[in-house]
C-alpha positions, 0 to 999 in steps of 0.5 A, a space after each residue: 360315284 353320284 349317289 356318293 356325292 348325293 350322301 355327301 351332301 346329306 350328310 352336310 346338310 345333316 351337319 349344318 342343321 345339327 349345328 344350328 339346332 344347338 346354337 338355337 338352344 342351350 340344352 339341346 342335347 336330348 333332341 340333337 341325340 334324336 336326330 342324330 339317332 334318326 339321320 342315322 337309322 335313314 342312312 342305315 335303313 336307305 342303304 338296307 333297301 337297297 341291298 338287293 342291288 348294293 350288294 351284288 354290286 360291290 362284288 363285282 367291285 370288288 372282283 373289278 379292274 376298277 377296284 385295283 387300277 384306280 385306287 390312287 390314280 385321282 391324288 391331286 387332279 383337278 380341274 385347270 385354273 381356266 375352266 372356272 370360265 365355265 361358272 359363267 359360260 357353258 358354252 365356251 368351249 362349244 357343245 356337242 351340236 355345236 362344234 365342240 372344241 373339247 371332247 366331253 365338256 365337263 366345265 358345262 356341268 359347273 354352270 348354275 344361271 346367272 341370276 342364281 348366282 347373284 342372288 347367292 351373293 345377295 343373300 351372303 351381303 345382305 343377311 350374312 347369316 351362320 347357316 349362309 355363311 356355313 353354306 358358302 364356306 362349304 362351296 368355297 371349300 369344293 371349289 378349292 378341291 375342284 381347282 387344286 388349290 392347296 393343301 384342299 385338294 391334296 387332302 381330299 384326293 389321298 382319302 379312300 373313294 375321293 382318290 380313286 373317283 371322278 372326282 369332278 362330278 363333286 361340282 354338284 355339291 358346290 351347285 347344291 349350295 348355290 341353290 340354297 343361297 339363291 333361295 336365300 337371296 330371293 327371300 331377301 328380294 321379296 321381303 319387306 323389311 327395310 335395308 341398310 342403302 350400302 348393303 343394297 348398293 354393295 348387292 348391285 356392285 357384285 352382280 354387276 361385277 358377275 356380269 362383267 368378269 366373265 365377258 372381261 375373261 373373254 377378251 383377255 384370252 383373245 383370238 377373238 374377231 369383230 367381224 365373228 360377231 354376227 355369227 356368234 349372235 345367230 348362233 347364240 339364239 339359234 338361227 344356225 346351230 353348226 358354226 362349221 356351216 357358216 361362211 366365217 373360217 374362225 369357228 372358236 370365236 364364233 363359238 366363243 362369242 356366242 358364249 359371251 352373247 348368252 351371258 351377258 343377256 342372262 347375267 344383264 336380265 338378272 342383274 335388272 331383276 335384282 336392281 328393281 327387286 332390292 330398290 322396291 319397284 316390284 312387288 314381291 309377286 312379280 319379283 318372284 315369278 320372273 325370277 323363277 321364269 329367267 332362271 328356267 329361262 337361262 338354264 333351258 337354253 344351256 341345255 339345248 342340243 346338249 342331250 337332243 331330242 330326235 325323233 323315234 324313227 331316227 332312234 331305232 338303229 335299223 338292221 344293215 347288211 353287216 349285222 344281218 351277217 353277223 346274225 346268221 353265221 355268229 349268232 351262237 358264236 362271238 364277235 368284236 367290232 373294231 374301236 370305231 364302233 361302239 361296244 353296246 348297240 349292236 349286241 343290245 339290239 340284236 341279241 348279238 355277243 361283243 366280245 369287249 363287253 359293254 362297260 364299266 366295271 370289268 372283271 379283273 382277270 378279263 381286262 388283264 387278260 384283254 389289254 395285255 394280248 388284245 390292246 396292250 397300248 391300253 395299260 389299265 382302266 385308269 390310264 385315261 378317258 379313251 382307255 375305259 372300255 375295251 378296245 380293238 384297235 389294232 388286230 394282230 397275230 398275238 391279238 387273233 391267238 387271244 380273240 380265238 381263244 374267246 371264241 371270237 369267229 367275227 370281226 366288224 369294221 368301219 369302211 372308208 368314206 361315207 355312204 349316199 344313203 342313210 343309216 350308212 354313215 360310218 365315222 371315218 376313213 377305215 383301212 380294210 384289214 389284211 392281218 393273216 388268219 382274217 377272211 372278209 365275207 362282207 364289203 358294203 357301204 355300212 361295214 366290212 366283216 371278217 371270219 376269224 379262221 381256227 377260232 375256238 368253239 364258245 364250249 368244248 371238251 379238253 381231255 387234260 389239266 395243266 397245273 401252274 401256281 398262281 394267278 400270273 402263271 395262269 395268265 402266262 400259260 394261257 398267252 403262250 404261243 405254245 399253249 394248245 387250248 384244244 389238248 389241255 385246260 390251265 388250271 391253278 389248282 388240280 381237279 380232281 377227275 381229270 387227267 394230268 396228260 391227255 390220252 389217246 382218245 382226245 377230249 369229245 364233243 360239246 354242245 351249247 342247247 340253250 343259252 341265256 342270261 342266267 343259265 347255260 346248257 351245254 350236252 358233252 360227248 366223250 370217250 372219257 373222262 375230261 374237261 368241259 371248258 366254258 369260254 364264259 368269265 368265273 365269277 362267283 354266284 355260278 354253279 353247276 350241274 352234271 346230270 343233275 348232280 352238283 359240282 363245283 364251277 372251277 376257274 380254267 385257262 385264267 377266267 373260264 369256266 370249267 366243270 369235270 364231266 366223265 365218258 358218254 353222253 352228260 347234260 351240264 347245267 351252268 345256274 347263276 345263284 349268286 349268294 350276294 343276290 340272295 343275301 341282298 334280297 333278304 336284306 332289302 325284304 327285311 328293310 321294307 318289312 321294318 319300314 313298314 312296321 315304323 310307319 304303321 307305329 307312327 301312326 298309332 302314335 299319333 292316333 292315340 293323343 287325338 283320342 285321348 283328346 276326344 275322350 276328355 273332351 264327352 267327358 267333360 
């Protein structure tokens, strides 16, 4: 989504150039043509460069939750009138280290410094130029978006992308915009030409007035508190960054008061600076290089503590007890945490399988699968903030009958309370779980685990196919209560090969021998013919081999895996060879090769007039 918004912005910029070239001729029809021509084939060919990862990605898009469930779900959302206080103060509603009062903090994302805001109307009231005036228009019309302001944003949010996207992060076009008019405004700051004296005045009266709305803001919407003042200054020049550590109970206005203290530092220095610039009592040098420093200034202590910095040694997640558990009795097998532990650590740093995944996008038939028997208190992708990645929250029957058919052996839980000792810190009262089916093999002060009894074998060999129509079927069959995954695969359409009814002899033995990224090897034992059933998600790109011989990759029990496999003893071999990749890959060499083909043209060109040049030149 960012680097659509970023084209978004080329392709405005594109159109605002375009527009003044032809202003600032008459017959500007062959050179616009060639830049018009030249924007495109930049476009064309960024985009052919970056096949080899495009590509594959659109379709995982589209084999995505996200590709179905948000399409529509951002039709006329935008931000609240309110969250405009976060042009001016960042920190209005805390930050992450300083006691947030909201989760996430996108408002923060808004904030471009005080003094380039000023100098952006600057430039608009002193030289209201087209392309200024276009610039500004072009901000006012995202803000418009960006706060619902009808009919903008009902207009924008129902066209394809903007209406199922996050639409917030299009702020950065509006900060895009800031930047070009703040550089205009320093222009007119460090220039010598004269001005008419009610166009400096009406400069100076806006920035005063940037100055004083914000804090007016502040004491409008009240709960504030004088005696909150000496700990809003602490904390805003961090002599205490956690207001929850201060002896004042009224955190909100110790955070709130801080904001309105940052500001109005940063918002009075800039609008000093822009006084003393546009009445001529700094030189030009001086004007620009304090600009420069107060702008960094401002905005290097918005970002403090927002992403901190830690040390190394706090940065490498050690190994506990219950992960060293987890290693030795699931290391081949799959686990799940519960949804107070993230998703991505664990299985990231040790090589571990977390069952829910680790973001977005998911495959749809995965998530179906997920959130209807695992957390159907999650409807979809696109049901909120919280429902994004997979989640166990609660472990029910009908949720273990789910997770054992994943091959799920393990479940980790956070404990209760907290730990004297680092790294244990768990995140909050955690009941333990007493779901029937649950074995604890591990209680201490990092987490608890539990053994999942019955759980299915990541792979094994089912000696028959059940047939259903469709991908609903499918999906009811494999969630029956009554549905046995060890006498039978579902499948939505027959394969060849494998019995309809399971015989006497029962489906055989299975072995994984190697497993990584992109391959599976996986040794079967069977009396007769059968079904390998691979508890990994179908996906397009997988193909495979028994014995060396290929074979197709069918789509079983709703989004496994399954090859046909005949009686003895047989090697299947599962490759990833997606044609996206390869298809992407060829479109990316081929870019380069064109891209360097027209550099090295360039400079031929370019060589041949200087050699033309030198030629007349010894003639003469």
């Amino acid at each position: 989504e960012s680097s659509f918004h970023a084209l978004l912005a080329a392709v405005a910029f594109a159109a605002l150039r375009l527009w003044l070239a032809r202003g600032a001729r008459r017959d500007s029809r062959a050179p616009v043509g060639r830049a018009l021509f030249a924007f495109g084939a930049g476009v064309i060919g960024g985009a052919a460069l970056a096949a080899v990862s495009l590509v594959p990605f659109l379709e995982l898009l589209l084999n995505s939750a996200d590709f179905v469930d948000r399409r529509g779900e951002s039709v006329d959302r935008h931000f609240e009138a309110r969250e405009l206080l976060g042009l001016a103060l960042p920190d209005y509603w805390g930050r992450p280290t300083q006691t947030p009062i909201r989760p996430l903090l996108l408002e923060r994302a808004m904030y471009a410094g005080a003094l380039p805001l000023m100098l952006g109307a600057a430039a608009l009231i002193l030289r209201p130029t087209r392309a200024r005036v276009a610039v500004a228009a072009f901000a006012a019309f995202w803000i418009a978006v960006l706060f619902g302001v009808p009919p903008f944003n009902e207009l924008i949010t129902r066209l394809p992308i903007f209406n199922s996207g996050h639409n917030t992060r299009l702020i950065v076009l509006v900060l895009f915009a800031v930047a070009l008019l703040a550089g205009w405004g320093l222009d007119e700051l460090i220039d010598e030409r004269r001005r008419s004296a009610g166009r400096v005045r009406a400069a100076i009266a806006v920035g005063a007035a940037l100055l004083v709305l914000p804090l007016a803001a502040v004491l409008a919407r009240g709960g504030l508190s004088l005696g909150a003042i000496g700990d809003a200054l602490r904390v805003a020049w961090l002599f205490d960054d956690d207001p929850t550590r201060l002896a004042n109970p009224e955190h909100e206005a110790v955070i709130r008061l801080s904001s309105a203290a940052l500001w109005l530092t940063a918002a009075g220095a800039g609008l000093a600076l822009l006084a003393l610039g546009l009445r001529r009592r700094l030189g030009a040098t001086a004007i620009a290089s304090l600009a420069v420093l107060l702008a960094c200034a401002d905005l290097f202590r918005a970002g403090v503590g927002y992403n901190p910095a830690i040390d190394r040694d706090r940065a490498t997640v050690p190994s506990t007890p219950a992960i060293d558990v987890l290693r030795a009795e699931a290391r081949e097998s799959r686990f799940v945490s519960t949804s107070e532990i993230p998703q991505n650590v664990i299985p990231m740093g040790w090589d571990l399988y977390e069952a829910r995944g680790y973001d977005l996008p998911v495959v749809k038939r995965f998530d179906r699968l997920w959130r209807r028997e695992v957390s159907p208190e999650s409807p979809s992708v696109a049901a909120g903030l919280l429902d994004i990645p997979l989640e166990l929250r609660e472990v029910t029957p009908r949720a273990l009958r789910a997770l054992r058919l994943l091959g799920v052996t393990h479940v980790l839980r956070g404990v209760t309370g907290r730990a004297a000792d680092p790294p244990y810190e768990p995140h909050g009262p955690y009941p333990p779980l007493s779901a029937p089916g649950l074995a604890e093999v591990y209680d201490g002060p990092d987490a608890r685990v539990y053994r999942v009894e019955a759980a299915l074998p990541r792979a094994r060999v089912v000696p028959a196919q059940r047939v259903v129509e469709g991908e609903a079927a499918a999906l009811d069959a494999v969630t029956s209560p009554g549905f046995d995954p060890r006498s039978a695969a579902i499948v939505e359409r027959r394969i060849d090969g494998v019995p309809l009814r399971s015989g006497a002899g029962g489906g055989g033995r299975a072995e994984i021998v190697r497993y990584e990224d992109e391959q599976v090897d996986i040794r079967t034992q069977t009396d007769g013919p059968g079904l390998l059933v691979l508890s990994d998600t179908w996906f397009p790109g997988w193909k495979a081999e028994v014995d060396g011989r290929e074979v197709d990759v069918e789509r079983v029990n709703y989004t496994f895996r399954g090859v046909p496999v005949g009686p003895g003893s047989r090697l299947v071999t599962f490759r990833y060879t997606p044609a996206s990749w390869t298809a992407g890959r060829l479109m990316s060499l081929l870019a380069l090769a064109a891209l360097v083909l027209a550099v090295v043209a360039g400079l031929r060109a370019r060589r041949r007039p200087a050699t033309a040049r030198s030629s007349a030149g010894s003639a003469a």
